[in-house]
Structure formats: structure tokens, C-alpha cells
MARTORMAR-179129 format. One line per field, with one value per residue (C-alpha): residue number from 1; residue in three letters; y, z, x. Coordinates in steps of 0.02 Angstrom, whole numbers, plus 50000, padded with zeros to 5 digits. Example, Ala and Ser with C-alpha at 12.3 -4.5 7.8 and 13.67 -1.06 7.14 Angstrom:
MARTORMAR-179129
resi <- [1, 2]
resn <- [ALA, SER]
c2 <- [49775, 49947]
c3 <- [50390, 50357]
c1 <- [50615, 50684]
END
This chain:
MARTORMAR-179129
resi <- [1, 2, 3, 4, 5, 6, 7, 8, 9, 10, 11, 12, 13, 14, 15, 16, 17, 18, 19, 20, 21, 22, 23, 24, 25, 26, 27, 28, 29, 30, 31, 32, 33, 34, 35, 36, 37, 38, 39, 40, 41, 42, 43, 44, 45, 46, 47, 48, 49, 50, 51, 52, 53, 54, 55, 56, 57, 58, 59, 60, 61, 62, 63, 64, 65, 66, 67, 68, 69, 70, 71, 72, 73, 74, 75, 76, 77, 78, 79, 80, 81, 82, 83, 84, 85, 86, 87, 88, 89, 90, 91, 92, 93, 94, 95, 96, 97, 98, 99, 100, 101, 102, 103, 104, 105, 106, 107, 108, 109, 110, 111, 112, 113, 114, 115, 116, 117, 118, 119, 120, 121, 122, 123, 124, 125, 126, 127, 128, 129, 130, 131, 132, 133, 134, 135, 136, 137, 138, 139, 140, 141, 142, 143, 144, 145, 146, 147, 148, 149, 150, 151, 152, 153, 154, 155, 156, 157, 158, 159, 160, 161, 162, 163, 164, 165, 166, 167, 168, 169, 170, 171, 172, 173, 174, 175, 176, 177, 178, 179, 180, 181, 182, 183, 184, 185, 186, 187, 188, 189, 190, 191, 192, 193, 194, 195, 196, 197, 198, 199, 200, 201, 202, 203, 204, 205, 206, 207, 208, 209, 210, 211, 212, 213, 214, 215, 216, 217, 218, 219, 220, 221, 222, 223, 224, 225, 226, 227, 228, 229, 230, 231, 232, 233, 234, 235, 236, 237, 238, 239, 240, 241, 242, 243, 244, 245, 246, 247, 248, 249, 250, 251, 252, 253, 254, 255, 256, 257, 258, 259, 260, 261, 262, 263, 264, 265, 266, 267, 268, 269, 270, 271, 272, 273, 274, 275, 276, 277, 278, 279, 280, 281, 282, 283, 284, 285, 286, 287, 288, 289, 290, 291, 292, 293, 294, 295, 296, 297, 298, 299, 300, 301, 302, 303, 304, 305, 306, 307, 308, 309, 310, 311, 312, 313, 314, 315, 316, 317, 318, 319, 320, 321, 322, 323, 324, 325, 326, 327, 328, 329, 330, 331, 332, 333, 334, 335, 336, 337, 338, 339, 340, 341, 342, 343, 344, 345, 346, 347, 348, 349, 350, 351, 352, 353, 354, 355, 356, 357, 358, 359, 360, 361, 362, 363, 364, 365, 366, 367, 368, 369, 370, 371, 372, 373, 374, 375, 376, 377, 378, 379, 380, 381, 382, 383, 384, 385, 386, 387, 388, 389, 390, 391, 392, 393, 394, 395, 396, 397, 398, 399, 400, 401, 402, 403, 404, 405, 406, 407, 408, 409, 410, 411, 412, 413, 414, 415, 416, 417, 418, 419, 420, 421, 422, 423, 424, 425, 426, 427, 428, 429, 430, 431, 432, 433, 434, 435, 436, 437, 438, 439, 440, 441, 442, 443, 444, 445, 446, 447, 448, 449, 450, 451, 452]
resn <- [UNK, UNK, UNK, UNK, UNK, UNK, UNK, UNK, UNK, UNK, UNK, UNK, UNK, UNK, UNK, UNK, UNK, UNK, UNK, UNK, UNK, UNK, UNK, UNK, UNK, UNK, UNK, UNK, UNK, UNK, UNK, UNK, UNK, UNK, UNK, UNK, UNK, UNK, UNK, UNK, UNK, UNK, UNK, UNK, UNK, UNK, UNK, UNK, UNK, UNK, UNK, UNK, UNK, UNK, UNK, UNK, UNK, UNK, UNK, UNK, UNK, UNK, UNK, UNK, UNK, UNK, UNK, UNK, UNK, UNK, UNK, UNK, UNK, UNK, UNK, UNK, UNK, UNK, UNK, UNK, UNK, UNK, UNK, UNK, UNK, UNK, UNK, UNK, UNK, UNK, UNK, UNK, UNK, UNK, UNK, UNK, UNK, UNK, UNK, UNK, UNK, UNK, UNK, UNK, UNK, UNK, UNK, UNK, UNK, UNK, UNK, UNK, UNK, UNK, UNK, UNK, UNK, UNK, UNK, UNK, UNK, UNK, UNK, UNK, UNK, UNK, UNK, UNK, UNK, UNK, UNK, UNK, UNK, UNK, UNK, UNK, UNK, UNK, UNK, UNK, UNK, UNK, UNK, UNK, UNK, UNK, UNK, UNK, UNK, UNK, UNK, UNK, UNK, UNK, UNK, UNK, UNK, UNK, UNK, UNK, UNK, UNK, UNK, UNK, UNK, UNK, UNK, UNK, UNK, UNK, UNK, UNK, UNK, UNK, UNK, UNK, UNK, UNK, UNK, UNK, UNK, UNK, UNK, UNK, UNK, UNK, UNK, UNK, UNK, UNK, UNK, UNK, UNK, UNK, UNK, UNK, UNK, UNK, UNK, UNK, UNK, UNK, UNK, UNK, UNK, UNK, UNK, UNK, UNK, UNK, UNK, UNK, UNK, UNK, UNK, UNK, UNK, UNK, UNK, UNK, UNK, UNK, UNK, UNK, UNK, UNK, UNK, UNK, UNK, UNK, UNK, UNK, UNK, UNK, UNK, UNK, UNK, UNK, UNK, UNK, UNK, UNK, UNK, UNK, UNK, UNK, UNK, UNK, UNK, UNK, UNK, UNK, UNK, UNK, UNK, UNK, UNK, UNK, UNK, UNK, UNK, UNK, UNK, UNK, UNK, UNK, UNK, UNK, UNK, UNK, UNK, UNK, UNK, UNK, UNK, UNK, UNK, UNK, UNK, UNK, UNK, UNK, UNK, UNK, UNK, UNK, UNK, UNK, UNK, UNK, UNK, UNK, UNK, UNK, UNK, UNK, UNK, UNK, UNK, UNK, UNK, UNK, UNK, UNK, UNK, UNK, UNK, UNK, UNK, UNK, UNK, UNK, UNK, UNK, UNK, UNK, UNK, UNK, UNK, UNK, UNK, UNK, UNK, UNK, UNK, UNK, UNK, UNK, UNK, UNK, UNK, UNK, UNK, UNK, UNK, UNK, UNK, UNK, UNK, UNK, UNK, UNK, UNK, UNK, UNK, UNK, UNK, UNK, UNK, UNK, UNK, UNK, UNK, UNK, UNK, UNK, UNK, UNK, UNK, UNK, UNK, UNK, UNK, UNK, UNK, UNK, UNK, UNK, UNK, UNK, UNK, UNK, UNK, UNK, UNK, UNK, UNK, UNK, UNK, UNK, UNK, UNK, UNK, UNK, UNK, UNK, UNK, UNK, UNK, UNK, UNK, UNK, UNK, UNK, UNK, UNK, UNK, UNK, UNK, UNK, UNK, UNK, UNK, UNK, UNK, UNK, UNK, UNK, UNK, UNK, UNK, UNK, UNK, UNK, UNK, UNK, UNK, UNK, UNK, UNK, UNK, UNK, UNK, UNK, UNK, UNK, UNK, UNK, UNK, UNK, UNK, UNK, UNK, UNK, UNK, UNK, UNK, UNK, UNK, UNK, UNK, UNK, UNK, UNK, UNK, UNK, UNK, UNK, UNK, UNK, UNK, UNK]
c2 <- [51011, 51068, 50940, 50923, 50786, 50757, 50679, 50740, 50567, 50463, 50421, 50580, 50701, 50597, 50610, 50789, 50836, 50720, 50801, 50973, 50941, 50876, 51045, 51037, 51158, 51042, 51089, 50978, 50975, 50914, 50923, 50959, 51139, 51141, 51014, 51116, 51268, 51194, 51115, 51276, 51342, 51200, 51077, 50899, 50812, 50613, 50550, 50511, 50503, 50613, 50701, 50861, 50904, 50896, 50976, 51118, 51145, 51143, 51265, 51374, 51347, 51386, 51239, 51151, 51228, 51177, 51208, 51142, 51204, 51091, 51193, 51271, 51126, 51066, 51228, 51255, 51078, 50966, 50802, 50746, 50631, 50538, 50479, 50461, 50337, 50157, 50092, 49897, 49860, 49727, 49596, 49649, 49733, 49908, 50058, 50160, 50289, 50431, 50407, 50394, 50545, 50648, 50574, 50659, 50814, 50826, 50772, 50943, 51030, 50986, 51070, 51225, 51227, 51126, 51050, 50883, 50823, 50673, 50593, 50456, 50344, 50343, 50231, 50077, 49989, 49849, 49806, 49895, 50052, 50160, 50094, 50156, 50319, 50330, 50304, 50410, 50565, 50532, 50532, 50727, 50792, 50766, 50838, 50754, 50655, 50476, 50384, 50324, 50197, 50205, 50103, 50168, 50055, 50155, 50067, 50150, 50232, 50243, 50330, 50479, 50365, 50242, 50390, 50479, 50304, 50181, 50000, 50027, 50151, 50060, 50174, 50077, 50158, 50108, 50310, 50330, 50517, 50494, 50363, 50508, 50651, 50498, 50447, 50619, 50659, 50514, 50509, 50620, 50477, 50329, 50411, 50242, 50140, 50079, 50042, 50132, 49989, 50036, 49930, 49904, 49978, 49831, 49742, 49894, 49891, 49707, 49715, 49816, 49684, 49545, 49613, 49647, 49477, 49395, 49501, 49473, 49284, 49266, 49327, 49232, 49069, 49119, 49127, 48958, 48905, 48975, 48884, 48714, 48787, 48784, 48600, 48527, 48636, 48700, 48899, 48991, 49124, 48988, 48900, 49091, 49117, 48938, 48988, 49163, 49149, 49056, 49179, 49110, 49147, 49308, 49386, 49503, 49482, 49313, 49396, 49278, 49383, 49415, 49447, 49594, 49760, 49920, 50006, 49894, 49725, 49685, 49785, 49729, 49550, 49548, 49673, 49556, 49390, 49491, 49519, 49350, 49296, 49421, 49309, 49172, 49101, 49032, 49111, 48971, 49037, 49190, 49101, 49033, 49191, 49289, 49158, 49115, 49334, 49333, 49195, 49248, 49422, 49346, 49208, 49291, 49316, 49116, 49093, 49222, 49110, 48950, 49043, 49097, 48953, 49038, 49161, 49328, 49427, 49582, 49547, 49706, 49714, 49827, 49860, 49924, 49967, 50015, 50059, 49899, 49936, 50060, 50233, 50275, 50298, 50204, 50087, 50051, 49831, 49853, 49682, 49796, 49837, 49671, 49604, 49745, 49729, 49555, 49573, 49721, 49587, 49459, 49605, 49642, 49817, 49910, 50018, 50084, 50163, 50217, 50344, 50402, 50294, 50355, 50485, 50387, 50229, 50337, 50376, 50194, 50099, 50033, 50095, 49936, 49940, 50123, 50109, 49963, 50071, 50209, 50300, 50304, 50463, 50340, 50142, 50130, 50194, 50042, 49911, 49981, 49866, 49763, 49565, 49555, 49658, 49615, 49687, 49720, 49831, 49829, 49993, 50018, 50102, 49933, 49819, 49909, 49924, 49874, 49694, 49687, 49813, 49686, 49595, 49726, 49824, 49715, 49599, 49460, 49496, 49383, 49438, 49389, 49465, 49458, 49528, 49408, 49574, 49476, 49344, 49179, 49172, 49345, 49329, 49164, 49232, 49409, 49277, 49333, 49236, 49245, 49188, 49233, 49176, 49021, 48984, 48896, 48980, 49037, 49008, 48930, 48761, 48636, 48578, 48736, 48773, 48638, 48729, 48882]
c3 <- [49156, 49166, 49219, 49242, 49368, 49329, 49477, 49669, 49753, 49847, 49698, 49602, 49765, 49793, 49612, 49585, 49751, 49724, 49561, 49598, 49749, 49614, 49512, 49402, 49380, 49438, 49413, 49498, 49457, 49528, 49513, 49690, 49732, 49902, 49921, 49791, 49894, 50039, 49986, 49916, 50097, 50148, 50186, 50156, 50124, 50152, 50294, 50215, 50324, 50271, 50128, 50236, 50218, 50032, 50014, 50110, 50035, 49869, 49874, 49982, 49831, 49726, 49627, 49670, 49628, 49626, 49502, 49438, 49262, 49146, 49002, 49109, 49152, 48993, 48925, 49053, 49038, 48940, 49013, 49069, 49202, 49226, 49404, 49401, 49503, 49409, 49523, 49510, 49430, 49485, 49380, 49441, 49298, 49311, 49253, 49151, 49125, 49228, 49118, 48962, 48991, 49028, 48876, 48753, 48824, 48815, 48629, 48604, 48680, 48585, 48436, 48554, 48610, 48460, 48511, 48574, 48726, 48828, 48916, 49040, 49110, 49304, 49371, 49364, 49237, 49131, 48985, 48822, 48928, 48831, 48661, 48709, 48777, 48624, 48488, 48619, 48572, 48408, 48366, 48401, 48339, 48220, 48337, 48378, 48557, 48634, 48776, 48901, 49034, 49200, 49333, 49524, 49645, 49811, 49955, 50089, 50243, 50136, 49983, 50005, 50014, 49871, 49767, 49791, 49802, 49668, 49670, 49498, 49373, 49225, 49084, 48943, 48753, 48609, 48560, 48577, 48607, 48739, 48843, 48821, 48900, 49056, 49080, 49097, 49212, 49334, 49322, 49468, 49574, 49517, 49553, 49652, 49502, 49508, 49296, 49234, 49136, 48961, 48895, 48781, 48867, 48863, 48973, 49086, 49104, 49158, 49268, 49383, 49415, 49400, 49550, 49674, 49611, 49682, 49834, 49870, 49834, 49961, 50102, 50058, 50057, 50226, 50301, 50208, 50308, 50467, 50462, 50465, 50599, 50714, 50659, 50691, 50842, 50737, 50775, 50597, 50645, 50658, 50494, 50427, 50474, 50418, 50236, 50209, 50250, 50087, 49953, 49808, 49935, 50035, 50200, 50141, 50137, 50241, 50382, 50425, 50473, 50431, 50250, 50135, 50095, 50048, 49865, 49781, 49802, 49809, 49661, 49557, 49591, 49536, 49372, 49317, 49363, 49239, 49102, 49098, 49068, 48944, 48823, 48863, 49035, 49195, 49298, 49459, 49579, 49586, 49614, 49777, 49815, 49811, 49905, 50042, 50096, 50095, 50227, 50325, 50357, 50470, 50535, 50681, 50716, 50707, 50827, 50955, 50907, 50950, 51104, 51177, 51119, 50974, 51081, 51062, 51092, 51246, 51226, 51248, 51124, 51100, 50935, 50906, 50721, 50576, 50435, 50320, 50371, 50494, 50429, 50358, 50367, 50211, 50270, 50088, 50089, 50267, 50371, 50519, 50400, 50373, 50569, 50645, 50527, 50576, 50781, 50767, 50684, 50811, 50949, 51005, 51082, 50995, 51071, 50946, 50910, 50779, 50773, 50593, 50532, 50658, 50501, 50355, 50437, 50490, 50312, 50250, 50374, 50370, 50494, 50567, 50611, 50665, 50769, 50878, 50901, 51013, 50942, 51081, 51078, 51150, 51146, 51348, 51351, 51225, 51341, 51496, 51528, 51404, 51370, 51240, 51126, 50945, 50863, 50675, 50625, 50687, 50719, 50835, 50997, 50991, 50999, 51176, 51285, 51486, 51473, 51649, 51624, 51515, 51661, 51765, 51671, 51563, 51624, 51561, 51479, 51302, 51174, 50983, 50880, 50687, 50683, 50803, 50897, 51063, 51110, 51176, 51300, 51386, 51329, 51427, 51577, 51578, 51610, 51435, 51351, 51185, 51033, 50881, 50689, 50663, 50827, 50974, 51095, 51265, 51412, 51311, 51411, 51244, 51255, 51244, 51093, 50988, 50830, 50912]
c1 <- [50666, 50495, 50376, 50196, 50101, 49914, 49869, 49918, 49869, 50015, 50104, 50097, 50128, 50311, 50338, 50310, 50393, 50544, 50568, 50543, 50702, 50816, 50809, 50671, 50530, 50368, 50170, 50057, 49873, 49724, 49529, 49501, 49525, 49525, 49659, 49759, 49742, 49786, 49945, 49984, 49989, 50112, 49984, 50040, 49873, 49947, 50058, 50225, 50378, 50516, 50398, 50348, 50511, 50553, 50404, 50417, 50587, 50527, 50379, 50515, 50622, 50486, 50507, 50340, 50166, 50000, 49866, 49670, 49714, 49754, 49786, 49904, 49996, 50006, 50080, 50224, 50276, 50393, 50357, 50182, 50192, 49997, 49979, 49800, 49689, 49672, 49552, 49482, 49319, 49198, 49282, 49467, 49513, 49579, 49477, 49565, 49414, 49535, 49677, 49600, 49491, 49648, 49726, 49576, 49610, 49801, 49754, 49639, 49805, 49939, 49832, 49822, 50009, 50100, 50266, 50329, 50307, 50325, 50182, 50217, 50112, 50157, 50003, 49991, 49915, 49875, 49980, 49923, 49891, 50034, 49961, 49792, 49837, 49953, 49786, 49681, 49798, 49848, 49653, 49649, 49820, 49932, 50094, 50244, 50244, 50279, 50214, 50306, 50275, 50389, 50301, 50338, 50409, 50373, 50338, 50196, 50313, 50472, 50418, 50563, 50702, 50627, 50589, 50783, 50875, 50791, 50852, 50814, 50711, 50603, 50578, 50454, 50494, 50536, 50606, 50771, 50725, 50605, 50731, 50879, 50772, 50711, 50886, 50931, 50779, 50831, 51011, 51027, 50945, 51055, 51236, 51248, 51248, 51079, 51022, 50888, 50837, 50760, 50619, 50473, 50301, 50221, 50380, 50383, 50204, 50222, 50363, 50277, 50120, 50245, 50353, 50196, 50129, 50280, 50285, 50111, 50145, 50299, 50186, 50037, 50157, 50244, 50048, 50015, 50155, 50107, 49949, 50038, 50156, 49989, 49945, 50090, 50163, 50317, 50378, 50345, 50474, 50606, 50556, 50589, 50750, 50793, 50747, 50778, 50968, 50950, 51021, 50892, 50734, 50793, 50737, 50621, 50423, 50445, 50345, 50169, 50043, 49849, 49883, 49918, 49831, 49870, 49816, 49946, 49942, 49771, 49715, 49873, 49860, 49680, 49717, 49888, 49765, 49638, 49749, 49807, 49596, 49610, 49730, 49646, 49789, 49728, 49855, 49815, 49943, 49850, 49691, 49767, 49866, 49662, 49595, 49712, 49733, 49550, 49537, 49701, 49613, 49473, 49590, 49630, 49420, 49421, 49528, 49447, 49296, 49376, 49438, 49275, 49184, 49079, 49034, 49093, 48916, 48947, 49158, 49222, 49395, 49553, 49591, 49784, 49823, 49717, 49820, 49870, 50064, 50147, 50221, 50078, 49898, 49824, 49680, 49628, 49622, 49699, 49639, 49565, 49442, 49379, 49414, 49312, 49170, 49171, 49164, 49029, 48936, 48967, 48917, 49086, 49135, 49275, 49410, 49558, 49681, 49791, 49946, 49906, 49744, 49601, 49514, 49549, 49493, 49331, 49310, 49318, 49215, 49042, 48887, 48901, 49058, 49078, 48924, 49028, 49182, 49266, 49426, 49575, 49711, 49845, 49879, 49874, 49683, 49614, 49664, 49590, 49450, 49446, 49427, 49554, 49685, 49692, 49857, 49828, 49965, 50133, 50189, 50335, 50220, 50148, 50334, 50385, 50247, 50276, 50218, 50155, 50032, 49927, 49884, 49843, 49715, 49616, 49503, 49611, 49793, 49720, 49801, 49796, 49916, 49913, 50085, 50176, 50291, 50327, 50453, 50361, 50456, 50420, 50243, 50240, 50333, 50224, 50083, 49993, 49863, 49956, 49877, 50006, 50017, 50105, 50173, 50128, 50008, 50079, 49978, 49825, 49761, 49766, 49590, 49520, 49606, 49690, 49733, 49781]
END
């Protein structure tokens, strides 16, 4: 099939290159010229385990090209695939000005280059999106097309895999031509038996904010849980295991912590929370799910307060992990954003570092924060010197380093981890200061710190 991806951002760069390894014929465009001639060299602009790869395969294969035309793309392709930015607005509802704008123009086109054609909506959005992009093109031409919506399900650091093995594909149309030409299209990545599930758009368009709602609800509940654990001296990792060998609850996304980020969650809680204020529903569990993340972010700067007394002012901190999850280097929502901005304003010292996260997290930071900070080439070199380690991401560097080492390089081995990787008991016996989420402190005197 020949395919066209408007849209070469995280989602539509897996998409296009995924595709273009299964057979197809795949055109990728994208307003930014530079980054289109760089990929065109080989360049993989994102950090995506397992996607340098596939990609180099499939511009060796020449199956994958890159392009800023749009007329172009539109021409040499059957199936439009729209992975375009659907960024929140200051209300929390998504703006769909990029799609909608690229929707007028494929409109003008299909009077150029008559023919049908499949458009699908890749990005997430709210429900009504394939309606609107439907009237949008339908208001310049009079040719034959549908609109399809097929939410992605990739997660951040296994995009490859979740792209080539699908637990399942959703595919929103109500054409019985349009869902023959998708089945075929991802039938090649189901030979497992995993459905591709056909649906109305306005389901599919749902499913996808009603599964990272949940997800994004399981974690926030685990953290709600974790701050009891620290009232009433219970281990949150134990209470974890007790439920998630429950079939009905499940292992995954049990994991306390200092709340969710990433471009998903955050933006598609607040968009689903929007839509239901739309048609007039108070969707309260989202109100909580908003409100307790927020708080969990800087709960780990409360307790360094409570620590130190309030005072914080010439503390001199190690920072390990930027990015909002390991495997990849997307800060966007990431709690390091949000806990350093906090300590430069409380005159703490920054050292960090990052295996992936170091630029983008450059990009993304304030002044303030930046102008607090020194960027470290390896883990080892942040905690020379320092008062304190805070862990924010929890990427494997960070679950084996030589415990003793703590103690003999920093001024005092404190550590508060928002991602609980060490046992208590070696913590305990390393003689750490070990200040965790939801589990007793090791080493802490009480008094000094009685919720902690």
C-alpha cells in the first residue's frame, strides 16, 4: 500500500517507519526542512529504542522517504495517515488548529488529484474529531473519501515492539470499505491473534482517552496509597504485591512514585475531563486524578523540607533522571521539571544527569532553573560533593550502582528517591539516609521526620 504520514513527531515517525518495514511504500512529511533533510541522511531525530534500526532498514530498502511537500504526499498516497500535534489549550481542551488546517488543504487536493482516499486520524483527539475533519473536506470537494480514526497505543521506550506486536488495533468507521483496506494494512501485525477491533469513530476516538484515563488513574491511586503507607508505617510495595496478584486489579501501573508525565497522560486526562464539561458531566475522578499528580510531583521537595527543617537555601543537590520515564528522552510533564524549578527557587545547587534527557530537558526548562544547574556526562560525577541525591527517573544505571560509594563521596549518603529502586534493607545496612515513596524511612531519627 502506499501511505502517506503528515506529521514526523514520535507518533507519526513509528508509524511511518513501522509501515514502511512491513512492505508498504511510506512518504513522511513535515514542515521543518531541516529535520526532513536530516532524517533523509539516516538521522533519527527522537530517542526510540529499537527504531534506528527499522529505520535504517527501510530508507536502505527504499521504502521510507521524507518530504515538505504536501501536494506530493497527497498524490503518491492511498491512505493519509494525520499524526499531527493536538496540543492542550489553557482550558485543557485539545487544539485541533494543526489538524484542521491540514484537513482544508487535503480538501483543495482531492479537486487537484480526484480519487478516493483514506484519511485517518492517528493523533489523539477529542471525540467528534473525524466528523469535523470529515465537514472540513467535504466543504472543498465533492470526491469520494472517509475518515478514519485509529488511536495509537505506543508506550514511550517500547514503541517498536508496541507498534509490530499490538495487544490490539482500533480502527473507528462506519465504511465497510475503509475497515477492509485497515484490516488489510494491519493484518500483518496481528498474525498472533490479536482483534483489530472495528468501531464507530466516535467509540474509537474514546477508547483511546478512556484507556490513559484509567492508566493514569491506577497510578494516581497507588500514590494515594503510598501517602497513607507513610502515616501509618505500612510498606507500599508490600500492599502492591498483595493486590496486583489479584486477577480483576493486575500488576501493571501499581508502581507509587512522584506521579505521571509524559505527552500522554497529562494532556489526555485534561482533554477526556474537557469533553465530558462539554456535555454538560462532572467527571470527579478526574478532578482528584489532576489534583493529586500535581501535588505528588513536589512531594518529594516537602519532604527534603521537612528534612532540613525549611531550610534548603546553599544545599548543594544531585539530580539523577530527567525524562518522565526511562528509554527515552521525553521531558514534556516529566516531574524533574517541576522539582528542580522548585529547589532553584528555594536556592538549592543542581548537579544532573541524564542518559538521553540532558538537551531536551535544556530546551524545556526555565532561566531560573537552568541558572541553578550543572549538566553531568556520567551518574558517579553528580553525587560527588553533594548534600543529597534526588532520584526522579528510574532508569536502570540508577538500580545497580555500588551502594557504598554513597557514603563515601557525598557529604552525607541522604537520599530521596521518587522511584523507590533500593531494598530497605540494603539501604539500611549501606548506612543510607533513605527517604522513599510510601515506605518507611531507613536511617531517619523519627523526630526529625515523622511523616517521612
Amino acid at each position: 500500500m502506499k501511505i502517506g504520514v503528515i506529521g514526523t513527531g514520535y507518533v507519526g515517525l513509528v508509524t511511518g517507519t513501522c509501515f514502511a518495514d512491513s512492505g508498504n511504500d511510506v512518504i513522511c512529511l513535515d514542515i521543518d526542512a531541516d529535520k526532513v533533510e536530516r532524517m533523509k541522511k539516516g538521522e533519527v531525530p527522537i530517542y526510540e529504542p529499537g527504531l534506528n534500526r527499522v529505520f535504517e532498514r527501510a530508507l536502505r530498502e527504499k521504502r521510507l522517504t521524507f518530504t515538505t511537500d504536501l501536494e506530493k504526499t497527497f498524490r503518491e498516497s492511498e491512505t493519509l495517515f494525520l499524526c499531527l500535534p493536538t496540543p492542550p489549550g489553557a482550558n485543557g481542551q485539545a487544539d485541533l488548529s494543526f489538524v484542521l488546517s491540514v484537513a482544508d488543504k487535503l480538501g483543495e487536493l482531492f479537486n487537484e488529484y480526484p480519487g478516493y482516499k483514506i484519511i485517518v486520524n492517528k493523533s489523539t483527539v477529542p471525540v467528534g474529531t473525524a466528523d469535523k475533519v470529515r465537514e472540513k473536506i467535504a466543504s472543498k470537494t465533492d470526491a469520494e473519501f472517509d475518515v478514519v480514526s485509529n488511536p495509537e497505543f505506543l508506550r514511550e521506550g517500547a514503541a517498536v515492539e508496541d507498534f509490530m506486536k499490538p495487544e490490539r488495533v482500533v480502527v473507528g468507521t462506519r465504511s465497510e470499505r475503509a475497515a477492509e483496506a485497515m484490516t488489510a494494512l494491519y493484518e500483518p501485525f496481528v498474525r498472533s491473534g490479536n482483534p483489530i477491533i472495528i468501531m464507530d469513530e466516535r467509540s474509537s476516538e474514546l477508547t483511546k482517552y478512556a484507556a490513559n484515563a484509567m492508566l493514569a488513574t491506577k497510578i494516581t491511586f497507588m500514590n494515594e496509597i503510598a501517602n497513607i503507607c507513610e502515616r501509618v508505617g505500612a510498606d507500599v510495595d508490600n500492599v502492591r504485591i498483595g493486590i496486583g496478584t489479584d486477577s480483576r486489579i493486575g500488576k501493571r501501573f501499581l508502581f507509587a512514585g512522584i506521579g505521571y508525565g509524559g505527552s500522554c497522560f497529562p494532556k489526555d486526562v485534561q482533554a477526556i475531563h474537557h469533553t465530558a464539561d462539554e456535555y454538560g458531566y462532572n467527571f470527579r475522578i478526574l478532578d482528584s486524578v489532576m489534583k493529586v499528580n500535581e501535588s505528588q510531583k513536589l512531594s518529594i521537595v516537602e519532604k527534603m523540607k521537612l528534612f532540613y527543617n525549611g531550610n534548603l537555601q546553599g544545599k548543594t543537590v544531585g539530580i539523577w533522571g530527567l525524562s518522565f520515564k526511562p528509554e527515552t528522552d521525553d521531558i514534556r510533564e516529566a516531574p524533574s521539571l517541576y522539582i528542580t524549578e522548585q529547589l532553584a527557587k528555594l536556592g538549592v545547587k543542581m548537579k544532573a544527569y541524564d542518559p538521553e534527557a540532558i538537551k531536551t530537558f535544556q530546551d524545556a526548562a526555565s532561566d531560573v532553573t537552568l541558572a541553578n544547574m550543572e549538566f553531568m556526562n556520567d551518574r558517579d560525577s553528580v553525587i560527588e560533593g553533594v548534600d543529597a541525591l534526588v532520584i526522579c527517573t528510574e532508569w536502570n544505571e540508577f538500580r545497580r550502582p555500588v551502594m557504598d560509594r554513597f557514603a563515601k563521596v557525598m557529604k552525607e549518603p541522604v537520599i530521596f528517591d521518587g522511584r523507590n529502586l533500593y531494598d530497605l534493607k540494603r539501604a539500611e545496612e549501606s548506612g543510607l539516609i533513605y527517604i522513599s515513596v510510601g515506605r518507611p524511612s531507613v536511617n531517619v531519627h523519627k523526630s526529625k521526620m515523622a511523616t517521612v
